[in-house]
matplotlib code that plots the C-alpha trace (Angstrom):
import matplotlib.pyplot as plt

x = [-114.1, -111.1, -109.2, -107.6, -104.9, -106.0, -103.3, -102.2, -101.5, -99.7, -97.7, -96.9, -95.8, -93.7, -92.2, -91.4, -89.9, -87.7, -87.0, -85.5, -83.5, -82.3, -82.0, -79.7, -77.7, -76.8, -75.6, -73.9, -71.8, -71.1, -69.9, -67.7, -66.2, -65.5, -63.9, -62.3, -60.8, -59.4, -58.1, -56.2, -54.6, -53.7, -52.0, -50.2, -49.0, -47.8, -45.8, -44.6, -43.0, -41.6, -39.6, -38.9, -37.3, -35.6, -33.7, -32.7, -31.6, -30.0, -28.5, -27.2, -25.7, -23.3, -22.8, -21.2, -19.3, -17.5, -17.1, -15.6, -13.3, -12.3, -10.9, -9.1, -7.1, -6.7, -4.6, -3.5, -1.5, -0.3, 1.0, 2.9, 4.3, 5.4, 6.6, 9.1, 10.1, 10.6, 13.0, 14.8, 15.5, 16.7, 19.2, 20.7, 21.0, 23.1, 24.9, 25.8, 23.6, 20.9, 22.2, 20.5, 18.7, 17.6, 16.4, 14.3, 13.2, 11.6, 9.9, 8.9, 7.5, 6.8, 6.3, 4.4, 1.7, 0.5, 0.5, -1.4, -3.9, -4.3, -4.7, -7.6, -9.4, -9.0, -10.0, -13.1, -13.4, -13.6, -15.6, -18.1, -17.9, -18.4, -19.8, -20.5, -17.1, -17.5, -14.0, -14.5, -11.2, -10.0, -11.5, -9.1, -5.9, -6.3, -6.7, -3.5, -1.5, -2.0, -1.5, 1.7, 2.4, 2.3, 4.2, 7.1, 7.3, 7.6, 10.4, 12.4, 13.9, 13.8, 14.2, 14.8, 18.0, 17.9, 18.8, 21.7, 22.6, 21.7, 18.4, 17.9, 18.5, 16.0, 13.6, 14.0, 13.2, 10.1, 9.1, 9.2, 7.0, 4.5, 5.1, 4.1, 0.6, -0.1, -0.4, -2.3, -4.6, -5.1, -5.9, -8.3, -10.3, -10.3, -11.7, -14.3, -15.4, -15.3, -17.7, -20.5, -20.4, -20.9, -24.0, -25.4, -28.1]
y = [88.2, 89.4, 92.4, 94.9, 97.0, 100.6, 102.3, 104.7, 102.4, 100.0, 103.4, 104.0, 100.5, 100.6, 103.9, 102.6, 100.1, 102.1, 104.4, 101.0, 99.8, 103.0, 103.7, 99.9, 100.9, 103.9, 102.0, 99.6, 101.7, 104.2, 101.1, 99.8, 103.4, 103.5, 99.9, 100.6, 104.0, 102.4, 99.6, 102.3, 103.7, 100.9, 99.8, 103.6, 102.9, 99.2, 100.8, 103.6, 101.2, 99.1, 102.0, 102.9, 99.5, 99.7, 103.1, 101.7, 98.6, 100.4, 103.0, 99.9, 98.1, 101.3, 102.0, 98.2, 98.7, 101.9, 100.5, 97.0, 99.5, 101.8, 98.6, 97.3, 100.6, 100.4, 96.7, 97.8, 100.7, 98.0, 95.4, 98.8, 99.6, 96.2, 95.1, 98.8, 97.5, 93.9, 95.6, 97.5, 94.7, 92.3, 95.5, 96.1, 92.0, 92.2, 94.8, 93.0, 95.4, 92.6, 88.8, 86.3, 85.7, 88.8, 88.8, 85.5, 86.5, 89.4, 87.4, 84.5, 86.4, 89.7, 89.9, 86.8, 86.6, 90.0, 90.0, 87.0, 88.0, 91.5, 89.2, 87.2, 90.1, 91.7, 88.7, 88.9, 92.4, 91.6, 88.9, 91.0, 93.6, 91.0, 91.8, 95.5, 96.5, 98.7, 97.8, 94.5, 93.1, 94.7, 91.4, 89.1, 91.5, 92.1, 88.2, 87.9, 90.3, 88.6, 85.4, 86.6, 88.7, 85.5, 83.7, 86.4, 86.5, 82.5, 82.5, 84.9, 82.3, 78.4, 75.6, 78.8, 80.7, 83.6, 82.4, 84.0, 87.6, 88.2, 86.0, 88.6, 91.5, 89.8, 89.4, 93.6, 94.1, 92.1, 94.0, 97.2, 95.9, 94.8, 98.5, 99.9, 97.4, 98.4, 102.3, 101.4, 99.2, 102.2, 104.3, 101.9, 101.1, 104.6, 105.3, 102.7, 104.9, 107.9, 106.4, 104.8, 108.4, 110.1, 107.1, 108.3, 109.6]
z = [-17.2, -18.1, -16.2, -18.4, -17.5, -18.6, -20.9, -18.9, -16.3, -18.1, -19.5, -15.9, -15.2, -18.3, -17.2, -13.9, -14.9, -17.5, -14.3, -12.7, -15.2, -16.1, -12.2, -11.9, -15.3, -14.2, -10.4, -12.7, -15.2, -12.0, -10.0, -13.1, -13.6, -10.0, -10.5, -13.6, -11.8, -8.9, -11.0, -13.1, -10.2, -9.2, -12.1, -12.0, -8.3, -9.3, -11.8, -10.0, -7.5, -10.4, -11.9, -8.2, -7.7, -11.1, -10.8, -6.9, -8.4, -11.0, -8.6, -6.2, -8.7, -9.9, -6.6, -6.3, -9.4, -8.0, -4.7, -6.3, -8.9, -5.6, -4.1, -6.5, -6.9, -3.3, -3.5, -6.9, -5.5, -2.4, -4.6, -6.6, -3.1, -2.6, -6.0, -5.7, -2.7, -4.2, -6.9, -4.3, -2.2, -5.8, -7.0, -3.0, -3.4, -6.6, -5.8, -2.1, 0.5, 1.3, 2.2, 0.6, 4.1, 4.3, 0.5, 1.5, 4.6, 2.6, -0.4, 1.9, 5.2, 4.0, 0.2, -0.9, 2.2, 2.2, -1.8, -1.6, 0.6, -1.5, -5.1, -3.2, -2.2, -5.8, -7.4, -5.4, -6.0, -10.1, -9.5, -8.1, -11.0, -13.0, -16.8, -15.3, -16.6, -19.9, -20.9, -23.1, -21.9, -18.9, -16.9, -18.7, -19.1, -15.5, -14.4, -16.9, -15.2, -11.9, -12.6, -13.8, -10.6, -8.8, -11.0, -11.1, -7.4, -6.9, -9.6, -7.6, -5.5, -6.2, -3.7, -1.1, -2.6, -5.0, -8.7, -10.3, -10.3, -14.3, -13.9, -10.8, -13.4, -15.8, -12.9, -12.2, -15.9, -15.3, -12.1, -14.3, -16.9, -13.8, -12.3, -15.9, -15.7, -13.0, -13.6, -16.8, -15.0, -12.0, -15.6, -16.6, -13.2, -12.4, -15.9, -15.3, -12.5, -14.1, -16.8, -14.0, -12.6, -15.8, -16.7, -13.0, -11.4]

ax = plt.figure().add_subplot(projection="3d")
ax.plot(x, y, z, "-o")
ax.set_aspect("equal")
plt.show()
């Protein structure tokens, strides 16, 4: 004998089971919303700390550059100091005020080491600013100029005596055109600054 489900049974089964599935679709889509909601902010606080670590970054590396810039002008405006008193102590030379002795003693203990250690420290120093410089060719003019700093100040005397009175004169000549680099150099890293400032915060 067969067992039939009367229809208004089976009509409250079915709408049961609608009220269950609709009951678990309803836990489903609220559980992927809450998901999809926590997965957005997430995302929002992931990139939040990116641009965070991207305008430090940025604010780090411009605070290098002017740093780097600041010390150069710092030896820059030494090695000035130094090359004047360079030229002083070549003219009072030719003009018989400073021995020869005296003249090397100067190149040899005071001139050459401390200018030495200053062009080390500023070679660093533009080593460190790199490709942030927005002058194209201020890193290579300025590498030019010292390597002709050096060279200037090692021709000055040769196998330990001063050379001749008019390659002296020559040698002040060249010392002035160094002096002039040099103030266009302190225009040019100061302008560098001026620049990273302006591109700031």
């Amino acid at each position: 004998m067969a067992f039939d489900i009367p229809n208004w049974v089976a009509t409250i089964i079915e709408l049961g089971i609608g009220i269950v599935i609709a009951i678990v679709v309803y836990r489903v889509q609220s559980q992927t919303a809450k998901l999809a909601e926590e997965l957005l902010s997430k995302i929002s606080s992931m990139t939040s700390r990116m641009d965070s670590l991207l305008e430090q970054r940025r604010l780090d590396e411009i605070a290098k550059k002017e740093f780097e810039c600041k010390r150069i002008i710092e030896h820059l405006k030494y090695i000035e100091k130094k090359e004047q008193e360079l030229k002083d102590y070549l003219t009072d030379y030719i003009s018989g005020d400073t021995t020869s002795e005296q003249l090397h003693y100067f190149i040899k203990q005071n001139f050459m080491p401390i200018a030495k250690f200053r062009i080390r420290d500023i070679e660093d120093a533009i080593r460190q600013v790199g490709d942030k410089l927005t002058d194209n060719t201020l890193r290579l003019d300025f590498l030019s100029y010292i390597e002709a700093f050096l060279n200037l100040s090692e021709l000055v005397l040769v196998d330990g005596k001063p050379q001749n009175d008019n390659d002296l004169e020559s040698f002040i000549i060249s010392i002035n055109l160094q002096l002039k680099r040099i103030q266009e150099f302190l225009t040019r890293f100061r302008k560098e600054i001026q620049q990273t400032n302006n591109n700031g915060p």
